[in-house]
N, C-alpha and C positions, 0 to 999 in steps of 0.2 A: 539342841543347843549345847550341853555338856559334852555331845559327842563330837562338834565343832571345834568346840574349846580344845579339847584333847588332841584331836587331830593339826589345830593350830599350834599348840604347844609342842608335839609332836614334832612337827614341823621344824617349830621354831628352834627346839632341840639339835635336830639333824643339822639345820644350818651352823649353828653355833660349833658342835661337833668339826664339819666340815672345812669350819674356816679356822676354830684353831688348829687344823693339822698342815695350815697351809705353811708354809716356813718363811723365817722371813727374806733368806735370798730370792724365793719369788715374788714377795711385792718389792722389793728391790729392783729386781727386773724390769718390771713394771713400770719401773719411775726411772729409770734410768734416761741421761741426757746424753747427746752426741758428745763428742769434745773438741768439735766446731771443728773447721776448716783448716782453720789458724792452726792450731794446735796438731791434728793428721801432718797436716805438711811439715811441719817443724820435724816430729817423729820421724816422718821418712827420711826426710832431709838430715839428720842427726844419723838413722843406723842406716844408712846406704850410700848420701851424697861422701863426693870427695871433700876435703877440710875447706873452709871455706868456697866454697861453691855451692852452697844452699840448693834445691831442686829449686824451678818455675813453675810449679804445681794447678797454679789459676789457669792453664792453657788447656788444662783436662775437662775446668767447669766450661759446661755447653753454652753460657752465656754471662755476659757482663752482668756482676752483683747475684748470681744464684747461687754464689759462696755464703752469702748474706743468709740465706736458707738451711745453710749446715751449719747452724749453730756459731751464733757471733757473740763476742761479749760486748756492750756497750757500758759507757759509763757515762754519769751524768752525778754530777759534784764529786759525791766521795762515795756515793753506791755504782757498784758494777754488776751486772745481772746477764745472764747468758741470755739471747733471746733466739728463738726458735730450733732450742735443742733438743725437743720433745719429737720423737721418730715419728714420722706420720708418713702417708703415702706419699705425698712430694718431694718428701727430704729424700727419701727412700731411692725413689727415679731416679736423680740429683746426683747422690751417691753411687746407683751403679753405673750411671754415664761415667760421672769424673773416672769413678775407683777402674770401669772397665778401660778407660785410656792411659792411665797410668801403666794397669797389668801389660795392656798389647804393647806399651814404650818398654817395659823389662823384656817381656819375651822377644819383642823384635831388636833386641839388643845382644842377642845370640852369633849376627855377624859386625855390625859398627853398632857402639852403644848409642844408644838415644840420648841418651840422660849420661850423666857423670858421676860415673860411682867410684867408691873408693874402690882400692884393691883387694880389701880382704873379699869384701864381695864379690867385684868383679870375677875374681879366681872360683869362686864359689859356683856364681851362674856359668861359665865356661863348664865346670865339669858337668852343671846340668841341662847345659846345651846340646851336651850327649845323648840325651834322652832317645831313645829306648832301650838304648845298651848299660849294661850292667854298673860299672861303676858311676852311671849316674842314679841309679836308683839304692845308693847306698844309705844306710840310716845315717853316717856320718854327712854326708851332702846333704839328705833332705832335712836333718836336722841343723846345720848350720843356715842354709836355705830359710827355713821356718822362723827361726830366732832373729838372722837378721830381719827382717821385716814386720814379726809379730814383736822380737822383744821379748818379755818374761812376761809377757800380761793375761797367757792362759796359762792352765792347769795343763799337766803331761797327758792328760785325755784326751784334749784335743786334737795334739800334735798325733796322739796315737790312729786317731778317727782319720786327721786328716790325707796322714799317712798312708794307712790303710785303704784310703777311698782312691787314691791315685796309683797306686802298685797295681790295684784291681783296676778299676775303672777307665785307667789311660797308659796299662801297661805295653801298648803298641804304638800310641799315637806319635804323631812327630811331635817333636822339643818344641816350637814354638807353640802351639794350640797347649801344651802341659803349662807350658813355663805361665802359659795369660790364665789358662782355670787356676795353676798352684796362688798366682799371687793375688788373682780376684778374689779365691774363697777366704785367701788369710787376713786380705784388707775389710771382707766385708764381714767378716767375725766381728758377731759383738761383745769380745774379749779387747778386739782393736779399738772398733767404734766408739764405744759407749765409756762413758766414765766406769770405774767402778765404786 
Protein backbone atom coordinates (compact mmCIF):
# COMPACT_ATOMS: atom_id res chain seq x y z
CA UNK A 1 0.00 0.00 0.00
CA UNK A 2 2.83 2.56 0.96
CA UNK A 3 4.44 1.53 -2.16
CA UNK A 4 1.32 2.60 -4.13
CA UNK A 5 1.22 5.73 -2.44
CA UNK A 6 4.76 6.53 -3.40
CA UNK A 7 4.37 5.52 -6.75
CA UNK A 8 1.09 7.68 -6.74
CA UNK A 9 2.76 10.56 -5.39
CA UNK A 10 5.43 9.95 -7.68
CA UNK A 11 3.46 10.12 -10.33
CA UNK A 12 1.54 12.83 -9.21
CA UNK A 13 4.98 14.77 -8.92
CA UNK A 14 5.98 14.08 -12.45
CA UNK A 15 2.81 15.48 -13.66
CA UNK A 16 2.87 18.58 -11.84
CA UNK A 17 6.74 18.87 -13.02
CA UNK A 18 5.52 18.46 -16.52
CA UNK A 19 2.87 20.83 -16.62
CA UNK A 20 4.60 23.54 -14.98
CA UNK A 21 7.27 23.51 -17.77
CA UNK A 22 4.49 23.95 -20.11
CA UNK A 23 4.66 27.81 -21.24
CA UNK A 24 2.01 29.86 -21.31
CA UNK A 25 2.01 30.69 -25.28
CA UNK A 26 1.15 26.95 -25.48
CA UNK A 27 -2.01 27.00 -23.68
CA UNK A 28 -2.64 30.14 -25.40
CA UNK A 29 -2.37 28.21 -28.54
CA UNK A 30 -4.70 26.15 -27.37
CA UNK A 31 -7.38 28.47 -26.75
CA UNK A 32 -6.92 30.38 -29.57
CA UNK A 33 -10.24 31.69 -31.73
CA UNK A 34 -10.43 32.34 -35.58
CA UNK A 35 -11.01 36.07 -36.33
CA UNK A 36 -14.01 35.09 -38.25
CA UNK A 37 -14.71 35.60 -41.72
CA UNK A 38 -15.64 39.20 -41.34
CA UNK A 39 -12.59 40.20 -39.99
CA UNK A 40 -10.06 37.75 -42.71
CA UNK A 41 -11.71 39.68 -45.50
CA UNK A 42 -11.63 43.14 -44.19
CA UNK A 43 -7.54 42.29 -43.75
CA UNK A 44 -7.16 41.19 -47.17
CA UNK A 45 -9.43 43.58 -48.45
CA UNK A 46 -7.37 46.53 -46.44
CA UNK A 47 -3.47 45.25 -47.64
CA UNK A 48 -4.27 44.08 -51.17
CA UNK A 49 -7.75 45.54 -52.39
CA UNK A 50 -7.56 48.85 -54.60
CA UNK A 51 -9.07 52.00 -52.16
CA UNK A 52 -12.34 51.63 -52.09
CA UNK A 53 -13.17 48.51 -53.82
CA UNK A 54 -13.24 46.19 -50.81
CA UNK A 55 -12.64 42.23 -52.20
CA UNK A 56 -16.08 39.94 -52.63
CA UNK A 57 -14.51 37.33 -50.47
CA UNK A 58 -18.14 35.38 -49.63
CA UNK A 59 -17.66 33.90 -53.42
CA UNK A 60 -14.71 31.70 -52.01
CA UNK A 61 -17.16 30.29 -49.12
CA UNK A 62 -18.37 26.78 -50.87
CA UNK A 63 -21.87 27.66 -49.74
CA UNK A 64 -24.52 30.10 -48.47
CA UNK A 65 -23.93 30.95 -44.56
CA UNK A 66 -20.75 28.59 -43.90
CA UNK A 67 -19.10 31.95 -43.21
CA UNK A 68 -21.44 31.64 -40.29
CA UNK A 69 -18.89 28.78 -39.33
CA UNK A 70 -15.62 30.71 -39.42
CA UNK A 71 -16.27 32.62 -36.60
CA UNK A 72 -19.19 35.16 -36.47
CA UNK A 73 -19.72 37.77 -33.89
CA UNK A 74 -23.21 37.98 -32.86
CA UNK A 75 -24.85 40.38 -30.50
CA UNK A 76 -27.67 40.25 -28.41
CA UNK A 77 -28.45 43.61 -26.18
CA UNK A 78 -25.25 44.88 -25.18
CA UNK A 79 -23.16 41.50 -25.16
CA UNK A 80 -21.32 40.34 -28.29
CA UNK A 81 -19.78 37.00 -28.29
CA UNK A 82 -17.81 35.34 -31.18
CA UNK A 83 -19.66 32.14 -31.93
CA UNK A 84 -17.93 29.31 -33.51
CA UNK A 85 -14.42 30.44 -33.39
CA UNK A 86 -12.97 27.49 -31.60
CA UNK A 87 -10.84 25.61 -34.84
CA UNK A 88 -12.25 22.32 -35.11
CA UNK A 89 -12.35 20.01 -38.11
CA UNK A 90 -15.20 21.63 -40.06
CA UNK A 91 -14.11 25.07 -39.65
CA UNK A 92 -10.75 23.68 -40.64
CA UNK A 93 -12.43 22.18 -44.46
CA UNK A 94 -14.35 25.51 -44.60
CA UNK A 95 -11.13 27.43 -44.40
CA UNK A 96 -8.97 25.62 -46.91
CA UNK A 97 -12.00 25.55 -49.42
CA UNK A 98 -12.54 29.46 -49.23
CA UNK A 99 -8.68 30.19 -48.30
CA UNK A 100 -7.74 27.75 -51.45
CA UNK A 101 -9.98 30.02 -53.87
CA UNK A 102 -8.92 32.96 -52.90
CA UNK A 103 -4.87 31.80 -53.36
CA UNK A 104 -5.88 30.09 -57.20
CA UNK A 105 -7.77 33.99 -57.80
CA UNK A 106 -4.09 35.74 -56.81
CA UNK A 107 -2.15 33.20 -58.76
CA UNK A 108 -4.39 33.13 -61.60
CA UNK A 109 -4.05 36.78 -61.65
CA UNK A 110 -0.53 36.58 -63.19
CA UNK A 111 -2.19 37.34 -66.83
CA UNK A 112 -5.73 39.42 -66.06
CA UNK A 113 -6.20 40.03 -62.49
CA UNK A 114 -9.09 38.27 -60.84
CA UNK A 115 -9.52 40.51 -58.06
CA UNK A 116 -8.65 44.35 -57.76
CA UNK A 117 -5.61 45.07 -56.31
CA UNK A 118 -3.89 47.97 -55.55
CA UNK A 119 -0.73 48.83 -57.36
CA UNK A 120 1.87 48.53 -54.94
CA UNK A 121 0.94 44.91 -54.89
CA UNK A 122 -0.18 44.45 -58.21
CA UNK A 123 3.68 45.45 -59.17
CA UNK A 124 4.64 43.13 -56.46
CA UNK A 125 2.84 39.85 -57.84
CA UNK A 126 3.98 40.86 -61.61
CA UNK A 127 7.55 40.42 -60.64
CA UNK A 128 6.54 37.04 -59.04
CA UNK A 129 4.86 36.08 -61.96
CA UNK A 130 8.33 35.47 -63.09
CA UNK A 131 8.71 32.75 -61.05
CA UNK A 132 11.27 30.56 -61.62
CA UNK A 133 13.54 33.04 -62.90
CA UNK A 134 15.76 34.84 -60.62
CA UNK A 135 14.64 38.12 -59.83
CA UNK A 136 11.45 36.69 -58.70
CA UNK A 137 12.87 34.84 -56.14
CA UNK A 138 14.54 37.77 -54.56
CA UNK A 139 14.31 38.27 -50.72
CA UNK A 140 13.14 41.83 -51.70
CA UNK A 141 9.81 40.31 -53.73
CA UNK A 142 9.13 37.49 -51.51
CA UNK A 143 9.49 39.63 -48.59
CA UNK A 144 7.10 42.43 -49.90
CA UNK A 145 5.04 39.40 -51.13
CA UNK A 146 4.78 38.01 -47.49
CA UNK A 147 3.96 41.27 -45.58
CA UNK A 148 1.51 42.28 -47.95
CA UNK A 149 -0.75 39.59 -47.29
CA UNK A 150 0.55 38.38 -43.76
CA UNK A 151 0.92 41.90 -42.53
CA UNK A 152 3.24 42.09 -39.27
CA UNK A 153 1.31 39.44 -37.50
CA UNK A 154 4.25 36.79 -37.47
CA UNK A 155 7.57 36.56 -36.10
CA UNK A 156 10.68 36.92 -38.85
CA UNK A 157 10.78 32.96 -38.46
CA UNK A 158 8.33 32.34 -40.18
CA UNK A 159 8.79 34.47 -43.17
CA UNK A 160 12.30 32.68 -42.86
CA UNK A 161 10.76 29.00 -42.88
CA UNK A 162 8.39 30.15 -45.25
CA UNK A 163 10.89 31.38 -47.49
CA UNK A 164 12.97 28.84 -47.28
CA UNK A 165 10.39 26.01 -47.99
CA UNK A 166 9.58 27.67 -51.48
CA UNK A 167 13.36 28.34 -52.91
CA UNK A 168 13.62 24.60 -52.09
CA UNK A 169 10.54 23.01 -52.59
CA UNK A 170 9.18 24.95 -55.85
CA UNK A 171 12.37 26.17 -56.95
CA UNK A 172 11.31 24.95 -60.76
CA UNK A 173 7.68 25.05 -60.61
CA UNK A 174 5.77 27.43 -62.78
CA UNK A 175 4.47 30.83 -61.20
CA UNK A 176 1.00 29.99 -61.03
CA UNK A 177 1.08 26.53 -58.83
CA UNK A 178 3.99 28.96 -56.51
CA UNK A 179 1.92 31.94 -56.43
CA UNK A 180 -1.63 29.42 -54.99
CA UNK A 181 1.00 27.29 -52.50
CA UNK A 182 2.92 30.82 -51.52
CA UNK A 183 -0.58 32.58 -50.72
CA UNK A 184 -2.56 29.27 -49.31
CA UNK A 185 0.27 28.61 -46.71
CA UNK A 186 0.40 32.41 -45.59
CA UNK A 187 -3.45 32.73 -45.26
CA UNK A 188 -3.63 29.39 -43.53
CA UNK A 189 -0.86 30.37 -40.91
CA UNK A 190 -2.19 30.64 -37.59
CA UNK A 191 -0.21 33.83 -37.17
CA UNK A 192 -3.05 35.08 -39.94
CA UNK A 193 -6.03 33.00 -38.71
CA UNK A 194 -6.06 33.03 -35.20
CA UNK A 195 -6.41 35.98 -32.85
CA UNK A 196 -3.44 36.47 -30.90
Amino acid sequence: MVKGLLRSAGLAAAITLVLSTVSPTQSKAQNAQFKGWAAISRELSTRLAAPGAPFDLHKFVPADDLDELLGTWNRFGDEHTLQNGSPNSVSMVIWRVALSGFAKSVAGSCGQPRLTFHERFLTTLRRLCRWPAAEAKTDAVLQEFWFSVMGYNAPQSEYAAWREFFLASYASRPAAETIDAMTLAITMNPYFLLHR
